[in-house]
N, C-alpha and C positions, 0 to 999 in steps of 0.2 A: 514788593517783597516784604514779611514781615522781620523789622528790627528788634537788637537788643538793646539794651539802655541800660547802665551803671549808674551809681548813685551813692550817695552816702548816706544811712540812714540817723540823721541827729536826735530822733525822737526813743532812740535806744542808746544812749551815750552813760555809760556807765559812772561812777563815781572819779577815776582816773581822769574823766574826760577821752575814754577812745570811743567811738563811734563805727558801729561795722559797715561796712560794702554791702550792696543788694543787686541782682541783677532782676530786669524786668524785659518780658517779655510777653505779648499782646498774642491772644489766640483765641479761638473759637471755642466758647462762648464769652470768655473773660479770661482779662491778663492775671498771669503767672508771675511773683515774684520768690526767689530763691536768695537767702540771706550767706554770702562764705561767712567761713569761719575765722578771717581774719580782722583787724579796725585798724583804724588809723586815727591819730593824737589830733583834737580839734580844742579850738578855746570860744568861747565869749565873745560876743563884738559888743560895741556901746549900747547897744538896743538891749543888752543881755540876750540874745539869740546863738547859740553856737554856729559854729562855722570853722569849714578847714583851707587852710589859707594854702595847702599844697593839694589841693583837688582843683581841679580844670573842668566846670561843670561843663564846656562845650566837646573837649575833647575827653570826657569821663575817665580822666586817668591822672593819675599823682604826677606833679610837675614841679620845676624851679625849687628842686632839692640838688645841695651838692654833697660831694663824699664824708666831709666834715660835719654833716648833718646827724642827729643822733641815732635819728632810723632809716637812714638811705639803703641800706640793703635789705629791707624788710619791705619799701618803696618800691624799690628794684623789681622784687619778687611778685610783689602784689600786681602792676604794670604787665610783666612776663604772664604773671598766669589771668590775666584780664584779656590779653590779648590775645591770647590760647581758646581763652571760652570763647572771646568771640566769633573766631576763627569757626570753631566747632558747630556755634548756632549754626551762625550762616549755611554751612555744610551741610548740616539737619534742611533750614530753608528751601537749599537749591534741590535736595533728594524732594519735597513734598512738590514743586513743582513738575521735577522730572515726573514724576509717579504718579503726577495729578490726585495728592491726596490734603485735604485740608488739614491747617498745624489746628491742631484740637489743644485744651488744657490737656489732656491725657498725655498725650505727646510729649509736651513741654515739661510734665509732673516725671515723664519716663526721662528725659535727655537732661533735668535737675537731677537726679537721682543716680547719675551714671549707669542707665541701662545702656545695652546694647541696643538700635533701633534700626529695621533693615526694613525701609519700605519697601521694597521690591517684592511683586506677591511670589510666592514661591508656586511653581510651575504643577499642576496637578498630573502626576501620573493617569494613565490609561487608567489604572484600576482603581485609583481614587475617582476618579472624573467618575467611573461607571456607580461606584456606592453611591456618590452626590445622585446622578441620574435615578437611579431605583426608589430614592429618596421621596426624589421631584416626584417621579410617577406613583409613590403611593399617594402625596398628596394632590394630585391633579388628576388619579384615574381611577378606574375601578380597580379594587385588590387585584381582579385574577390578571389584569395587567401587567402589573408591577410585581406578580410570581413569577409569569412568562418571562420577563425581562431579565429576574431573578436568576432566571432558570436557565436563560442564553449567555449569560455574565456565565455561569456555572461551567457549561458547555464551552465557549472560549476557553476558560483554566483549564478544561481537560483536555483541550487541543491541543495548546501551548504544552502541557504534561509530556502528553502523546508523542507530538513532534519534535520538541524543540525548537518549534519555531516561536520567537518570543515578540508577543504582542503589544505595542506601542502606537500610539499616536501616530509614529514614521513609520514603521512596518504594518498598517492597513492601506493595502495599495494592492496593486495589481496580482501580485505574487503571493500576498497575502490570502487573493479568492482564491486564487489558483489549488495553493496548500489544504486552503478549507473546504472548498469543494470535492477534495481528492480523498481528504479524510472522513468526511459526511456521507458522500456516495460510494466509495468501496471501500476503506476500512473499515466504518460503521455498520454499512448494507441501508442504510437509511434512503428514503424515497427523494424523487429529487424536491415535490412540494417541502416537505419537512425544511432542507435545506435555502427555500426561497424565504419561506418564512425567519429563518436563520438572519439571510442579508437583510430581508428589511426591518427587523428589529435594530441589528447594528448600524445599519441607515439613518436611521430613526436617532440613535443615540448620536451617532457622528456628526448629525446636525445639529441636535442640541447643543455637543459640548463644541461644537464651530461658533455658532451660534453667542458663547460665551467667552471665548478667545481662549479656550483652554488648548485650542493648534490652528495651527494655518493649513492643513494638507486638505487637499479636494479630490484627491485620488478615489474617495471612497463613492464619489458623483458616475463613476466608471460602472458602479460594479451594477450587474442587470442577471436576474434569476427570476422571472416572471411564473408563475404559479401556469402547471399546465393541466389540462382536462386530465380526470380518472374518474374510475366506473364508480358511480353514485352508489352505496351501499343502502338500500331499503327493504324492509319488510312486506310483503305480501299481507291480503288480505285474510287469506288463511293460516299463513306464518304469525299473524299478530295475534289474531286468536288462538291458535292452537298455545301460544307462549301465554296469555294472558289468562290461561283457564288449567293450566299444565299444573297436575297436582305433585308439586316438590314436597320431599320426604324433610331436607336443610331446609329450615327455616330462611338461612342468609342469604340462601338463592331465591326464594321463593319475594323476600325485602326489596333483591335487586331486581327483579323481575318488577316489581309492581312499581318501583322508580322508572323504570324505562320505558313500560307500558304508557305509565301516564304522559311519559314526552311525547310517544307516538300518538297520545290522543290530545294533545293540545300545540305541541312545536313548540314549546317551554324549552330552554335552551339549561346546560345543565345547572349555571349556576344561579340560574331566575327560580330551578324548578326545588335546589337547596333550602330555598328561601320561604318558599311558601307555607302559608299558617292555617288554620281556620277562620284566621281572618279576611282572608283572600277570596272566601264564598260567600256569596251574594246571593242567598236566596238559590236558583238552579246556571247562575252565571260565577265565571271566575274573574276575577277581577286583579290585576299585578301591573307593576310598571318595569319594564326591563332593564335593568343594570347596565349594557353593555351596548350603547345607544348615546349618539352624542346629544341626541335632543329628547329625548323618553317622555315617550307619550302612554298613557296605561294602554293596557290589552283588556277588552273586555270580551268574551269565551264564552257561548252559548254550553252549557254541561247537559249529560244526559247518563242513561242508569248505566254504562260502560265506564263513566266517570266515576259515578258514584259508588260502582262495583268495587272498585280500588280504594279509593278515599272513605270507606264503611269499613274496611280491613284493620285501620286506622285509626278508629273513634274514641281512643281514649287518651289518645296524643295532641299536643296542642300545634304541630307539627304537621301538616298534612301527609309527607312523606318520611319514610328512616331518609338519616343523614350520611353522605356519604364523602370523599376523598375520592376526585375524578381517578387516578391512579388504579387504589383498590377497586375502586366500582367498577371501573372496565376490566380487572382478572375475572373480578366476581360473576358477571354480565355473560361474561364467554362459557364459563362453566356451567352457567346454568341454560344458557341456548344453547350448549351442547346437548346436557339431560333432555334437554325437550326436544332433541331432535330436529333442530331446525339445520339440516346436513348438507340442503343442496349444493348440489355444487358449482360456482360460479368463475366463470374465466373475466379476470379482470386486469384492464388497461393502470401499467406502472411505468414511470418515468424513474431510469438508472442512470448510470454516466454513459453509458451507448446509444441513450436513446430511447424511445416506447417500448415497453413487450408487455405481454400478456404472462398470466399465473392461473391455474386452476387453484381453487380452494374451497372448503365445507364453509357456509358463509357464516358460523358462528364463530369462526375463527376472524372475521373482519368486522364482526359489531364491537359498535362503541356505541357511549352518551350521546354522540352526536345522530348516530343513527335513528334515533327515535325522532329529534326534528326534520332529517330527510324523509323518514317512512309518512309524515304529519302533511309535509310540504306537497308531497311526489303524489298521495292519495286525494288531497283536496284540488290537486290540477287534473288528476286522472277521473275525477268524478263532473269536473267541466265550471270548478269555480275561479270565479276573476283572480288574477294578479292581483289588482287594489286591495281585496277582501283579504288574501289569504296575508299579504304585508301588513293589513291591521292585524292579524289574528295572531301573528308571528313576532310584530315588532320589528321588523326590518324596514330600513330606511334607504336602502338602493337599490334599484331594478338589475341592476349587473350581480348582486351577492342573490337573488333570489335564483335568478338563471341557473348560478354555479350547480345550485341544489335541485333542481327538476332533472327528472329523469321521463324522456319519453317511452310509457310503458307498452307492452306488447296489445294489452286492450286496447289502448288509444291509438295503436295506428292500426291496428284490425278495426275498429270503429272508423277512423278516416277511409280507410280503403273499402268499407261496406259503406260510409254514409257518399262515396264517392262513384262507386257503383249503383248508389241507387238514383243519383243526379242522373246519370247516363244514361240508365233503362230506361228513366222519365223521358228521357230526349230521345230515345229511340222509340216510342209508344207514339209519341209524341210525333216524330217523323214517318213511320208507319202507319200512322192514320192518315199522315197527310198524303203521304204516297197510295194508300187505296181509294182515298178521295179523290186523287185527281186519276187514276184508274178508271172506277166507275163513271167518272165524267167524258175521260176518253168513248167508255163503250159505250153509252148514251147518246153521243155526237154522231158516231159510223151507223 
């Protein structure tokens, strides 16, 4: 344990002959010494060296004075409040052990100084823990990360608003799903995906700030909202063009239009497709490395004059596409595949608090940003190209997120059921010859 030490400093002995008290205390990186403001009466020894003949250099404290002495109660005092301070170190000492923190000069410079010093870290609230978090995640993720998370911290507040149920460390637990499940699936009307997405973000955070001792509770290890199948939203072969040639009257539609388009012709994801420049063309190849990828490797993209239709629209921007705000860009997107009449109407698989059902709706009311990489994804399997290929061409790195997005379309299993049917006839031609073959060999024998 680190000691204090008392002293008398003779190398400061005023004309009077008093010399003041020092204390000294040893710390990380170098000792600390602090001068009171008190001295005590020293004289000469034969060496001419001063010296105080009532200091007790072993037991650092004024000694073998009596009441008839001229300063015994100034003795007294100086003693009392020596034994005080050191009282105090120590106390300081024992707190940097408990709290496993090392005595610094700082330290020492604060408890000379009569600061107040409370090593004990003071305990981060939920919603401090969550800023710290959003923090970490701008600087270890991609932005739109660390919006999302932005965005789920947000949603929590409005829950807790909503409900009254008040969010803590100790109230994420069981009851906690319970409340927020109840509020997300029917007082919202929100889908139950939306909602899974919800837990594993909080997941996500709850480890981290376990992770950092900021709580001990594991309750949040319970909660399970697994992401369930819903009907793939994509664009048709006719739908894409009919949008991609659609002559809008709003310029702002005609912008979002040729944003979306261009997802549909590459699977550029929305915020890779933000990003892109004129610098990203290569000659008749696109050339990007994707953002949202823990190990990003570039995509490299054969183009063709469907590409270049849209990207010529363009040409005096150094920007390939207008810029957009995921948000606005999906109002905008719907309005304008409404004008183009893309209406059909489509019954589609949703997950509520009951369970599956179905929804009929005009499908321009279900596109998004994202739907241009599903329409990208769904066309390049419908037309009979590899898994591997299209994960280069996508930038996706696991075979289970690629699945999520195929949709097995009406031509592909009319092509299975025709390319299956014609196995069969082959095997019946096939067997029909062989059965009139061994016919005429019957009637040849009789």
């Amino acid at each position: 344990m680190a000691k204090i030490g008392f002293h008398v400093n003779f190398s400061k002995t005023d004309k009077n002959n008093f010399a003041p008290v020092r204390a000294k205390i040893s710390a990380d990186p170098k000792p600390v010494i602090k001068t009171f403001p008190f001295k005590v009466k020293v004289t000469k020894n034969n060496l001419g060296k001063f010296e105080c003949k009532k200091w007790n250099a072993e037991t650092q404290r004024l000694y073998n004075f009596r009441e008839s002495d001229k300063y015994y109660s100034e003795y007294i005092e100086i003693n009392s409040f020596l034994d005080d301070y050191e009282y105090q170190a120590k106390q300081l000492f024992k707190d940097c052990l408990k709290n496993k923190k090392k005595l610094t000069t700082e330290l020492v410079r604060k408890f000379f100084a009569g600061e107040e010093i409370n090593l004990e870290e003071k305990k981060k609230t939920f919603w401090d823990a969550y800023d710290d978090f959003i923090k970490y995640s701008k600087n270890t993720h991609k932005s739109n990360t660390s919006r999302m998370h932005n965005s789920n911290k947000n949603k929590l507040l409005k829950f807790e608003a909503d409900t009254n149920y008040k969010v803590s460390f100790d109230t994420v637990n069981i009851d906690f799903f319970d409340h927020l499940q109840e509020y997300i699936l029917l007082d919202k009307e929100h889908g139950w995906n939306y909602f899974s997405k919800i837990i594993d973000r909080i997941k996500t955070f709850m480890t981290w700030s376990y992770e950092r001792n900021y709580h001990q509770s594991r309750e949040f290890k319970k909660f399970s909202a697994p992401e369930k199948k819903i009907t793939v939203i994509r664009l048709t072969d006719d739908e894409l063009i009919q949008l991609m040639y659609y002559d809008f009257k709003n310029k702002s539609y005609a912008k979002a239009r040729d944003f979306f388009c261009f997802g549909c012709l590459t699977g550029a994801r929305y915020s890779d497709l933000n990003r892109l420049t004129k610098d990203n063309i290569h000659g008749e190849k696109l050339i990007y490395t994707p953002q949202k990828t823990k190990n990003p490797t570039p995509v490299v993209l054969p183009l063709n004059s469907l590409h270049f239709d849209i990207i010529n629209r363009y040409k005096e921007s150094f920007k390939l596409l207008p810029q957009y705000e995921n948000q606005s860009f999906n109002r905008m997107l719907k309005k304008a595949c409404e004008e183009a009449k893309l209406d059909a109407k489509l019954e589609v698989l949703t997950h509520k608090e009951k369970g599956p059902n179905t929804l009929t709706k005009p499908k321009h009311e279900l596109i998004t940003s994202h739907t241009g990489r599903k329409t990208f994804i769904c066309m390049q399997h419908e037309i009979g190209t590899d898994i591997p290929t299209i994960m280069s061409y996508t930038g996706l790195e696991k075979m289970e997120t690629i699945r999520a997005y195929l949709e097995v379309s009406e031509t592909i299993k009319e092509k299975g059921i025709d390319q299956m049917k014609q196995r069969l006839m082959k095997a019946k031609k096939k067997a029909d010859k062989k059965k009139k073959k061994e016919k005429n060999k019957s009637a040849q024998a009789s």
